[in-house]
C-alpha positions as MATLAB code, in Angstrom:
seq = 'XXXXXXXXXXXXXXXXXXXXXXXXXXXXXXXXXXXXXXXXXXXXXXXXXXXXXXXXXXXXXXXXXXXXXXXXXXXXXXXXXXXXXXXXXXXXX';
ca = [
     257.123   76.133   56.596;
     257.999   72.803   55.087;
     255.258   72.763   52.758;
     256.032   75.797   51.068;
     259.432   75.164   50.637;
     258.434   72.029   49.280;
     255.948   74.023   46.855;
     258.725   76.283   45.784;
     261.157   73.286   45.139;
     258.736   71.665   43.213;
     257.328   74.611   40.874;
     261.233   75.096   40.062;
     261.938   71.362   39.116;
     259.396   71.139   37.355;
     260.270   73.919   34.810;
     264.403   72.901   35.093;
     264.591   69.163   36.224;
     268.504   69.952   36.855;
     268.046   72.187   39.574;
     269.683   71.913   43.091;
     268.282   72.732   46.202;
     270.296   73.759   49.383;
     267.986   74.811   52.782;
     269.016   77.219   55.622;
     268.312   79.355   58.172;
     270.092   82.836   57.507;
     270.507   85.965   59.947;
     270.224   88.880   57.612;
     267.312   89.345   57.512;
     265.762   86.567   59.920;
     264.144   83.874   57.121;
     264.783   80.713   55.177;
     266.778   80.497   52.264;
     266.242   78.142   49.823;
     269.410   78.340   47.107;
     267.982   76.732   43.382;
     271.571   76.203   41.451;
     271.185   74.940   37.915;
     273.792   74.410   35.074;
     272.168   76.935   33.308;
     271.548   80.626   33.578;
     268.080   80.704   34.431;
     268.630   82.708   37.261;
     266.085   85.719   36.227;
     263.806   82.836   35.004;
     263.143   81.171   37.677;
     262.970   84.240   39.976;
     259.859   84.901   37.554;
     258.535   81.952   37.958;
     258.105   82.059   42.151;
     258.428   85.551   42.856;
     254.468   86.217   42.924;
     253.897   82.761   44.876;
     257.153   83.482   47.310;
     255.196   87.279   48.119;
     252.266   85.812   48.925;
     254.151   83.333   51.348;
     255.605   86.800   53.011;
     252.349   88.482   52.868;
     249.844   86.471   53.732;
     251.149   83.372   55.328;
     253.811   85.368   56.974;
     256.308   82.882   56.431;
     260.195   84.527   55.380;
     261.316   82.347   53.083;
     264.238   83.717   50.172;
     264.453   81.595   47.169;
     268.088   82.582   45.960;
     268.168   81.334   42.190;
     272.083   80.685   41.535;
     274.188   79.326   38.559;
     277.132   76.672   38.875;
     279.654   77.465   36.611;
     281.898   75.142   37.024;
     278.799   72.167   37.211;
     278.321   73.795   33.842;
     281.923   73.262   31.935;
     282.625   77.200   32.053;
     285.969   78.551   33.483;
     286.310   79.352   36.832;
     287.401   82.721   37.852;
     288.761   84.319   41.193;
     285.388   86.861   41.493;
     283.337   84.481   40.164;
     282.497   86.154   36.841;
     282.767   84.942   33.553;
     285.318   86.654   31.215;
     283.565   88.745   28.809;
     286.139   88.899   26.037;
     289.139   91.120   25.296;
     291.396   92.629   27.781;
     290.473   94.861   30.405;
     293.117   97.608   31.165;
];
């Protein structure tokens, strides 16, 4: 289990040498969640860029293992909001 996570960290840094890593066992479902926060949203990027290797890990080495790609606003400069969205312009009504 340690090795892959490790292989997951590492095909992530090296593509987006900012990235964070935070490890955990979570409940639903059952796995291992490893959270990859960068100042940037590259959230749909980097779920590209593991989801065939983090399959594989579920398929055929049976290991559960979640990589949860996530973007830090606030790490990032942007305003902070209550729901955690950014304002998109304009008023809503």
């Amino acid at each position: 289990m340690q090795a892959a996570i490790a292989e997951l960290q590492r095909m992530i840094s090296q593509e987006y040498p900012d990235v964070r890593f935070r490890v955990y066992r979570g409940t639903d479902p059952p796995a291992v969640y490893v959270e990859a926060t960068t100042t940037e949203d590259r959230t749909l990027e980097i779920a590209e860029l593991i989801s065939e290797r983090e399959l594989q890990m579920k398929l055929e080495d049976k290991l559960e293992i979640w990589v949860l790609p996530m973007f830090d606003r606030l790490r990032a400069g942007e305003p902070a909001t209550s729901d955690g969205f950014r304002p998109a312009g304009g008023n809503l009504p």
